[in-house]
PyMOL CGO cylinders between C-alpha atoms (Angstrom):
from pymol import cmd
from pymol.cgo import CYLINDER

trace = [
    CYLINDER, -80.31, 208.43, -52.36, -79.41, 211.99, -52.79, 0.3, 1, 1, 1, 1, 1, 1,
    CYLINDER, -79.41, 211.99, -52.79, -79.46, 213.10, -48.88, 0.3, 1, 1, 1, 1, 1, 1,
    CYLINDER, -79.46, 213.10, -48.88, -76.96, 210.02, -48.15, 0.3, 1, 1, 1, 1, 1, 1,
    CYLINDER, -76.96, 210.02, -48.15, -74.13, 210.70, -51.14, 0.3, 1, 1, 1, 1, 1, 1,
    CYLINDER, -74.13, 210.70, -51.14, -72.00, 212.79, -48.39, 0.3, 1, 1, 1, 1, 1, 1,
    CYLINDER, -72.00, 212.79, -48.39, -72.05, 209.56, -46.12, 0.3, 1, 1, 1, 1, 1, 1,
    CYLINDER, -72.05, 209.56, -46.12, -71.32, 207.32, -49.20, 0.3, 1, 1, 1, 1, 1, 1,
    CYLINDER, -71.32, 207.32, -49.20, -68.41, 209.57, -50.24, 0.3, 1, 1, 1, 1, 1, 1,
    CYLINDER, -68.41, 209.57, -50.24, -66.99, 210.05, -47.21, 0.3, 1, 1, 1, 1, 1, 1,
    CYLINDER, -66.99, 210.05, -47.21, -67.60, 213.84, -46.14, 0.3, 1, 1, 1, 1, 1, 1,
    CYLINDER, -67.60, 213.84, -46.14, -70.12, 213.36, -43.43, 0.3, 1, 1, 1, 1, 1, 1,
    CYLINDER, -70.12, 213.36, -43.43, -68.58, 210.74, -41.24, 0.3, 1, 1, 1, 1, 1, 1,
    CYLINDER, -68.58, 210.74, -41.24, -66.53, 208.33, -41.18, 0.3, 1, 1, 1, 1, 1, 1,
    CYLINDER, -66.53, 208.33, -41.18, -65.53, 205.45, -42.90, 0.3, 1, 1, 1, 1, 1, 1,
    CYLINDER, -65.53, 205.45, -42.90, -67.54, 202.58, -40.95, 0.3, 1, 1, 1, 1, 1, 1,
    CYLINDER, -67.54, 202.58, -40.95, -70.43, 205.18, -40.90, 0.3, 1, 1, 1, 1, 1, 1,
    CYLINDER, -70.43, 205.18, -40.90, -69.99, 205.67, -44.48, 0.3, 1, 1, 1, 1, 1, 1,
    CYLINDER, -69.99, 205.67, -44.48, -69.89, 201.72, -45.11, 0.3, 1, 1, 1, 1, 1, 1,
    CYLINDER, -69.89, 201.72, -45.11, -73.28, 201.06, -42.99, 0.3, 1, 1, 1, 1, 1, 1,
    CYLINDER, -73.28, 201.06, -42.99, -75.17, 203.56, -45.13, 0.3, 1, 1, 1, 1, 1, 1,
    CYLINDER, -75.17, 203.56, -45.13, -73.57, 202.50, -48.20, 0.3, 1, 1, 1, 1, 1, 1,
    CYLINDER, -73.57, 202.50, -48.20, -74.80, 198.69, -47.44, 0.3, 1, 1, 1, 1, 1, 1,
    CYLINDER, -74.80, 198.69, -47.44, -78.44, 200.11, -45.71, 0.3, 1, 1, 1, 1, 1, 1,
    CYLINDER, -78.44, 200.11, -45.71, -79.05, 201.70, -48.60, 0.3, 1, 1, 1, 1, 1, 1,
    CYLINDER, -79.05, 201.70, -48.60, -78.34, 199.10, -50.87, 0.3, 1, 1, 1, 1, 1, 1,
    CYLINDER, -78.34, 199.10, -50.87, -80.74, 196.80, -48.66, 0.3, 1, 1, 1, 1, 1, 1,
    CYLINDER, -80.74, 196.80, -48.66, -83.57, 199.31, -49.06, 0.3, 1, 1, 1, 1, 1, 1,
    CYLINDER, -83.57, 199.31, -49.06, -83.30, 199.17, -52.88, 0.3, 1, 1, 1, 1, 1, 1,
    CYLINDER, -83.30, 199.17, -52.88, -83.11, 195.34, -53.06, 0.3, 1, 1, 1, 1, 1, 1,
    CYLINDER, -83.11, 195.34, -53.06, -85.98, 195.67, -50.95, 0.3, 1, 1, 1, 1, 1, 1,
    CYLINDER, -85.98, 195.67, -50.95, -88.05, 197.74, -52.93, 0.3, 1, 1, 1, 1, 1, 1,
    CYLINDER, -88.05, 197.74, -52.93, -87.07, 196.22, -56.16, 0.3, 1, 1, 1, 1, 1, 1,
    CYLINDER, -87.07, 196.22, -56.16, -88.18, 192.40, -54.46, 0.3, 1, 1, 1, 1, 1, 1,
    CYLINDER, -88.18, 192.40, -54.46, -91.97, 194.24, -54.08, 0.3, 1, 1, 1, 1, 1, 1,
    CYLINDER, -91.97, 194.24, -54.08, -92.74, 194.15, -57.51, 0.3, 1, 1, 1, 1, 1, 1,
    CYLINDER, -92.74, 194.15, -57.51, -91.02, 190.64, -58.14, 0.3, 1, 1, 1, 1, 1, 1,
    CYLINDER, -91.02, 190.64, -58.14, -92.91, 189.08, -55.27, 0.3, 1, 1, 1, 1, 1, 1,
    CYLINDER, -92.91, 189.08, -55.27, -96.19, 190.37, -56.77, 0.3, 1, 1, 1, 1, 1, 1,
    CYLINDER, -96.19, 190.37, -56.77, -95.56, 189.69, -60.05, 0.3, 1, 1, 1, 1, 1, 1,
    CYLINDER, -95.56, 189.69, -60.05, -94.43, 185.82, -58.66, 0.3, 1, 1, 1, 1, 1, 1,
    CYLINDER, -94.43, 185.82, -58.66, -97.96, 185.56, -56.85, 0.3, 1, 1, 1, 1, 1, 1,
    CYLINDER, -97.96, 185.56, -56.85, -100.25, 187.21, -59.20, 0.3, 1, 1, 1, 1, 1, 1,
    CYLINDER, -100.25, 187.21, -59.20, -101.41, 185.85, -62.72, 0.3, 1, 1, 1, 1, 1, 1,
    CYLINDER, -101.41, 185.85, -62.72, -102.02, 189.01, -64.12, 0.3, 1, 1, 1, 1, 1, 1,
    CYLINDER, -102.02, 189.01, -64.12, -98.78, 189.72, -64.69, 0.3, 1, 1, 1, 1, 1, 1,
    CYLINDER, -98.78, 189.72, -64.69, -95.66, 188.11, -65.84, 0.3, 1, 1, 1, 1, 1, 1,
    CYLINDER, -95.66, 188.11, -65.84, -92.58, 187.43, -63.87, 0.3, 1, 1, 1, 1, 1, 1,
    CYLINDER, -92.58, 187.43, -63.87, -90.26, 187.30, -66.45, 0.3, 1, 1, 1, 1, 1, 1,
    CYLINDER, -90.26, 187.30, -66.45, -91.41, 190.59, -68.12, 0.3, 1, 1, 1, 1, 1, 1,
    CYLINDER, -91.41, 190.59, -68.12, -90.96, 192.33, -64.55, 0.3, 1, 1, 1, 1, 1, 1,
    CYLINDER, -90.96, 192.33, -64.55, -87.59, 191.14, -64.20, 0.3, 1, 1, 1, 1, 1, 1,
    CYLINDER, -87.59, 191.14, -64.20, -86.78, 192.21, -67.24, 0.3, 1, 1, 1, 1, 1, 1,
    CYLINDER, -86.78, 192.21, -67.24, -88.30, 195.78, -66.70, 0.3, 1, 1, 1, 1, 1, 1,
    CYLINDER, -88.30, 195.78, -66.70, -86.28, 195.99, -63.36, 0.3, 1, 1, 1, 1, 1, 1,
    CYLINDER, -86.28, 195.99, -63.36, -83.08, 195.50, -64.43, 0.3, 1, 1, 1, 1, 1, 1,
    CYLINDER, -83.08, 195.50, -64.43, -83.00, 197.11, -67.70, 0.3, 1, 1, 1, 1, 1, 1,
    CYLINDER, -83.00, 197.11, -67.70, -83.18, 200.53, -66.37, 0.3, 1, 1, 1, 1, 1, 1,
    CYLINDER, -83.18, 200.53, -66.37, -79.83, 199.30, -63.75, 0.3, 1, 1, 1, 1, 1, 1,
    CYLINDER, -79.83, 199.30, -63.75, -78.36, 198.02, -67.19, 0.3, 1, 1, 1, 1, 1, 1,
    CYLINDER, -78.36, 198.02, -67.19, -78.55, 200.78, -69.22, 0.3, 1, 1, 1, 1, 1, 1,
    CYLINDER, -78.55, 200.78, -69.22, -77.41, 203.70, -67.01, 0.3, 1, 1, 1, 1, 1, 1,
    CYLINDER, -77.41, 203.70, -67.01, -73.85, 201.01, -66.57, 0.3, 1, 1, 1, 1, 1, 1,
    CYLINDER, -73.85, 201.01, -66.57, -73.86, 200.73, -70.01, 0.3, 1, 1, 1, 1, 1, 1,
    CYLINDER, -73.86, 200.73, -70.01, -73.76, 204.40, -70.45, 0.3, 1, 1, 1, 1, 1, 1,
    CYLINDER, -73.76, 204.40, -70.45, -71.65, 205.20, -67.67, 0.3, 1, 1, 1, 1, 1, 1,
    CYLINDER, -71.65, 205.20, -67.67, -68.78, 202.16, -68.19, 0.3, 1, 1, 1, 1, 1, 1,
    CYLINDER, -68.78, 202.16, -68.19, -69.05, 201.99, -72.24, 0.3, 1, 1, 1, 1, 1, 1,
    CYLINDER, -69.05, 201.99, -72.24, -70.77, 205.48, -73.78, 0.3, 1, 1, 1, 1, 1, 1,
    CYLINDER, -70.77, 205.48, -73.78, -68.95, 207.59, -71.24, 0.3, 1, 1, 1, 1, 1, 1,
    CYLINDER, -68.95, 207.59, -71.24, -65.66, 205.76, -72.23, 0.3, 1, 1, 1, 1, 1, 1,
    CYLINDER, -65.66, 205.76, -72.23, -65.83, 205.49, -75.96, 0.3, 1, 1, 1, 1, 1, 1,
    CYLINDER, -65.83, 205.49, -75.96, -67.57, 208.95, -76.32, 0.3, 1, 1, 1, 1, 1, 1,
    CYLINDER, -67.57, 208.95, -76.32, -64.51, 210.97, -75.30, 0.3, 1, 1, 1, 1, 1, 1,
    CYLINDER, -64.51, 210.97, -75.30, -64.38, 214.27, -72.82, 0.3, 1, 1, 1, 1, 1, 1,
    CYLINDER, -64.38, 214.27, -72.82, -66.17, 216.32, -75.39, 0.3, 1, 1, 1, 1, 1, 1,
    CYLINDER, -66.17, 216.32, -75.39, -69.32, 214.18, -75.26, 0.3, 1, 1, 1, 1, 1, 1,
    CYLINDER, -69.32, 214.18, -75.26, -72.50, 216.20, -75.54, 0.3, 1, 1, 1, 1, 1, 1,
    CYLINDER, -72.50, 216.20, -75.54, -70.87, 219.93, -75.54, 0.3, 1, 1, 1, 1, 1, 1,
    CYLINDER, -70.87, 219.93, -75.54, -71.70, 222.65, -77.91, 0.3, 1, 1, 1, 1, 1, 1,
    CYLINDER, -71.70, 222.65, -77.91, -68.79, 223.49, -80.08, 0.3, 1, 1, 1, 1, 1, 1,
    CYLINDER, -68.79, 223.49, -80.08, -68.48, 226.44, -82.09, 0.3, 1, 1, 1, 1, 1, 1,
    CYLINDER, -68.48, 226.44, -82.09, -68.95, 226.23, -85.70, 0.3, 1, 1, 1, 1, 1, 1,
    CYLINDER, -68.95, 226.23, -85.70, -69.65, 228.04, -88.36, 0.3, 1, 1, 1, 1, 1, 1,
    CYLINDER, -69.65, 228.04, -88.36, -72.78, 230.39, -88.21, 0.3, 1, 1, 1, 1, 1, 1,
    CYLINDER, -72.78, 230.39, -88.21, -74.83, 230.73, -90.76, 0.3, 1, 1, 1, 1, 1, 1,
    CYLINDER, -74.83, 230.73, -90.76, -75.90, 234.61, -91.23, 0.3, 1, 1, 1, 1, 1, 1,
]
cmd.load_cgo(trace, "trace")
């Protein structure tokens, strides 16, 4: 996903170039994720349900921390500030 951010973003072609990417890549990851839901669907051994679930709650938390963390949070989120030092 990395090599094809300057196609998404607009700096290595154009814009139809950068829309065909955009939606090829978004194919390939539905298609990748729909490999472990298929075998999941077919095979007993594991449960459907609990793949789903283990799919999409890695896609829901990193929007959850980029649309509500990120917003509430403020710009100083995670920076070192200087305090007082002890010594």
């Amino acid at each position: 996903m990395a090599h094809i951010l300057p196609y998404q973003v607009g700096v290595g072609g154009k814009r139809k170039t950068a829309t065909g990417v955009a939606f090829v890549s978004f194919v390939i990851r539905l298609g990748l994720m729909a490999i472990p839901l298929i075998i999941a669907a077919k095979n007993r051994n594991f449960n459907l349900w609990a793949a789903i679930a283990g799919l999409f709650t890695v896609q829901a938390a990193v929007y959850v921390e980029h649309f509500v963390v990120r917003r509430w949070a403020g710009p100083n989120r995670g920076k070192v500030t200087d305090g007082p030092r002890a010594g």
